[in-house]
N, C-alpha and C positions, 0 to 999 in steps of 0.2 A: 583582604588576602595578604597573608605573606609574603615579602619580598623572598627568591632565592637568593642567594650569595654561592657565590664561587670563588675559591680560594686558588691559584693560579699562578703554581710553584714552578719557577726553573731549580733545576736539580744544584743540590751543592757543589761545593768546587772536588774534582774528581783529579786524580793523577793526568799529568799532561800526556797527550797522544803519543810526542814523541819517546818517550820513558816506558810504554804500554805495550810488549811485545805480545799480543795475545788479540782476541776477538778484542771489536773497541764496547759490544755492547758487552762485555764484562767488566770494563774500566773501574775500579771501586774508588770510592771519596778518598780523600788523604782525611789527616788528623783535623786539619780545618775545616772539612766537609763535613768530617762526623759533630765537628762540635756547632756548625751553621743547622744541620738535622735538630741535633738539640735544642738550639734554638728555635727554630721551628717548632718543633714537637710542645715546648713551655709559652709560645705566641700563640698557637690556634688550638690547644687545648679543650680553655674554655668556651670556644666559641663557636659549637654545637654543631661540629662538625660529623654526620651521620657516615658517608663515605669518604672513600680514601680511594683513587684510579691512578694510576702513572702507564708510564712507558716500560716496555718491560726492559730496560738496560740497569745494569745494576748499581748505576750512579743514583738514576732518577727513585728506583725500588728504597736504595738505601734512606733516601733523601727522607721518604715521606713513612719508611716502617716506623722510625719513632710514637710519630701521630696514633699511625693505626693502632699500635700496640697500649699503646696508653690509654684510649676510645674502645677497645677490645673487637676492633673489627679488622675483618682482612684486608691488605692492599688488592684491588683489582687491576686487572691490563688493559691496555688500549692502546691497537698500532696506532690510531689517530693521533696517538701523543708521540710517538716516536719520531725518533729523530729524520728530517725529511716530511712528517707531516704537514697536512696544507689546512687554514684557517676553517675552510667549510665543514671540512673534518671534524673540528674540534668545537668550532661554533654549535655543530649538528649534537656533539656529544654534550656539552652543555646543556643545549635544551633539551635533551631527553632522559639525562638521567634523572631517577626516579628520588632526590632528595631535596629537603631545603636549604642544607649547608652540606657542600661538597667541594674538596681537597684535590685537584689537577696536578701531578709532576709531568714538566717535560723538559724538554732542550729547547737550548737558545735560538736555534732557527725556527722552531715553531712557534716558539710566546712572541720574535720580531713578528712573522706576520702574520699570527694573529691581532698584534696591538695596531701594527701597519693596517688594517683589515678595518680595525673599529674604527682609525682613525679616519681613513677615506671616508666609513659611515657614519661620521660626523660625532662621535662618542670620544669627549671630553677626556683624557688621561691624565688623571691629577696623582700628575708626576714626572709627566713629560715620558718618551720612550725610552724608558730604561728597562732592562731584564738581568741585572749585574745574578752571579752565581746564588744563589740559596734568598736569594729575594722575591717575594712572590706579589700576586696583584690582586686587590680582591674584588670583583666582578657581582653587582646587583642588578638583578635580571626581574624585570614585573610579571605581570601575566600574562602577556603576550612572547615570554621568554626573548624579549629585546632587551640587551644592555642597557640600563640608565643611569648607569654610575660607576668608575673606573678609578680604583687609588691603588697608590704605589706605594710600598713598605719595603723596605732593603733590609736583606740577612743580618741577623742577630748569633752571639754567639757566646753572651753573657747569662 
């Protein structure tokens, strides 16, 4: 049986709060956000990535359209991912969604404790708890949809 993998993106770097007169879930990436997306979008390309789900804020949207659009599929939504989301939430939407490589955008306070989460359940993060902006984690899950393996890879933008 196939391992799943989970690809488990915080959103690129987005204009700061204070600078953002408007809803926060419209916040859009700065120029460095767009080019950490591209990054992204040239790291998990090839790496059979079937869906793409984020948060609907249009940091995290932005973050992960690259991907989708080059894959030719649509970004889906999940409050589970949004901002204020809680682990179970998320852990639940992992193991249910219906693919074997699957693309996660959210925010920093959801991917801390989800990692915080795994780490209590004794799942190894080789990388130590990091979630730095447009860095994502990728997540292999066997067949009982338990994490068995947890690496860290920091945003690229070359």
């Amino acid at each position: 049986m196939e391992v799943k993998r989970v690809y488990f993106v915080r959103h690129a770097q987005a204009l700061d709060r204070e600078r953002w007169h408007h809803e926060d879930e419209h916040r859009p990436l700065t120029e460095h956000g767009y080019r950490q997306a591209e990054g992204l979008r040239r790291a998990l390309a090839r790496a059979g990535v079937e869906r793409v789900i984020s948060s609907r804020a249009y940091r995290c949207m932005d973050t992960v359209w690259p991907l989708a659009d080059v894959l030719g599929v649509p970004v889906g939504r999940s409050d589970a991912l949004f901002e204020g989301g809680r682990a179970d939430g998320v852990l639940t939407l992992m193991r249910r969604v219906r693919a074997r490589r699957v693309a996660l955008c959210t925010h920093g306070d959801v991917m801390q404790d989800v990692l915080e989460r795994l780490e209590r359940d004794g799942v190894r993060l080789d990388g130590g708890m990091r979630f730095a902006k447009g860095a994502w984690w990728v997540f292999e899950l066997d067949g009982r949809e338990g994490i068995t393996a947890a690496s860290y890879h920091p945003a690229t933008t070359d």
